[in-house]
C-alpha positions as CSV (number, residue, x, y, z in Angstrom):
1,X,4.7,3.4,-11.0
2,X,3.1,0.0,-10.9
3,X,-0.8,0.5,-9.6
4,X,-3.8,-2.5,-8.5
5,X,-6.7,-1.8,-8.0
6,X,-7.9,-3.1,-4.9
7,X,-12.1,-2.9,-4.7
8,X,-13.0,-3.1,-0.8
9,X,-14.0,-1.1,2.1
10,X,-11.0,0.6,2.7
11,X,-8.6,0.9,0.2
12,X,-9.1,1.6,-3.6
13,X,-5.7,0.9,-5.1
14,X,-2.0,0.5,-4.2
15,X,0.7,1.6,-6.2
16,X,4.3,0.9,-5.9
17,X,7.2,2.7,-7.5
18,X,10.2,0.6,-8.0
19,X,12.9,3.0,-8.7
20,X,12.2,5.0,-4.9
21,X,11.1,1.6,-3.0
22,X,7.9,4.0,-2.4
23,X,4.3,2.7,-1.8
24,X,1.6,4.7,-2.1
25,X,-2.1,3.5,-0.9
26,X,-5.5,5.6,-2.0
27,X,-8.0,4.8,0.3
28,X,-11.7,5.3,-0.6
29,X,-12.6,8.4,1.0
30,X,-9.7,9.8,-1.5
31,X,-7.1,10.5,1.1
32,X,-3.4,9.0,-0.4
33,X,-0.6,7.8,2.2
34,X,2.8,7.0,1.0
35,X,5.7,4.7,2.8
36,X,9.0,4.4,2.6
37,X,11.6,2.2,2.3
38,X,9.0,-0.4,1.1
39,X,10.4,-3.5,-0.8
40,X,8.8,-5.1,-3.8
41,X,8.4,-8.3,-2.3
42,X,6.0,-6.3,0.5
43,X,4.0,-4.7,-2.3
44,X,3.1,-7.5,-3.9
45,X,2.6,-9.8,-0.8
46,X,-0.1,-6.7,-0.2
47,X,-1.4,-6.5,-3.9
48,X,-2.2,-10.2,-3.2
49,X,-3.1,-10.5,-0.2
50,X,-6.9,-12.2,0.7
51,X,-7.6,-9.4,2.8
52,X,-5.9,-6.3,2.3
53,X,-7.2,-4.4,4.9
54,X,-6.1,-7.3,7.5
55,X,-2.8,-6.5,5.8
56,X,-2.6,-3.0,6.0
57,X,-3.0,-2.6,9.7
58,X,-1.0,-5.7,11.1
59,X,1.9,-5.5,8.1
60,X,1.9,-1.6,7.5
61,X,0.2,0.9,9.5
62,X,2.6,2.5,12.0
63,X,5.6,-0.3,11.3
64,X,6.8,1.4,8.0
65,X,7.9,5.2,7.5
66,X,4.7,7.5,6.4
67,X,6.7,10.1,3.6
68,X,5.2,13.2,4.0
């Protein structure tokens, strides 16, 4: 599993594991969602991106599988 820390309002760190194509996101208030099929080139377009939340909710929220 491959983890960043992300320090804003909504989201405390992504983590990525490469061998299941599954991201998982830890948001503040401690509640973890996972998503899958995610690619790597995804995760790290959201590991890098300026404003992750921004991200989250146009890229990821409701477009890519939740894994229960």
């Amino acid at each position: 599993m491959v983890w960043n820390n992300r320090v804003s309002h909504l989201i405390q760190k992504i983590g990525y594991d490469i061998s299941t194509g599954t991201m998982v996101i830890i948001f503040t208030d401690k509640t973890a969602r996972y998503y899958r099929p995610v690619s790597y080139s995804l995760y790290t377009g959201f590991a890098h991106a300026t404003f992750p939340e921004r991200f989250y909710h146009h890229v990821i929220e409701g477009k890519i599988p939740l894994v229960n």
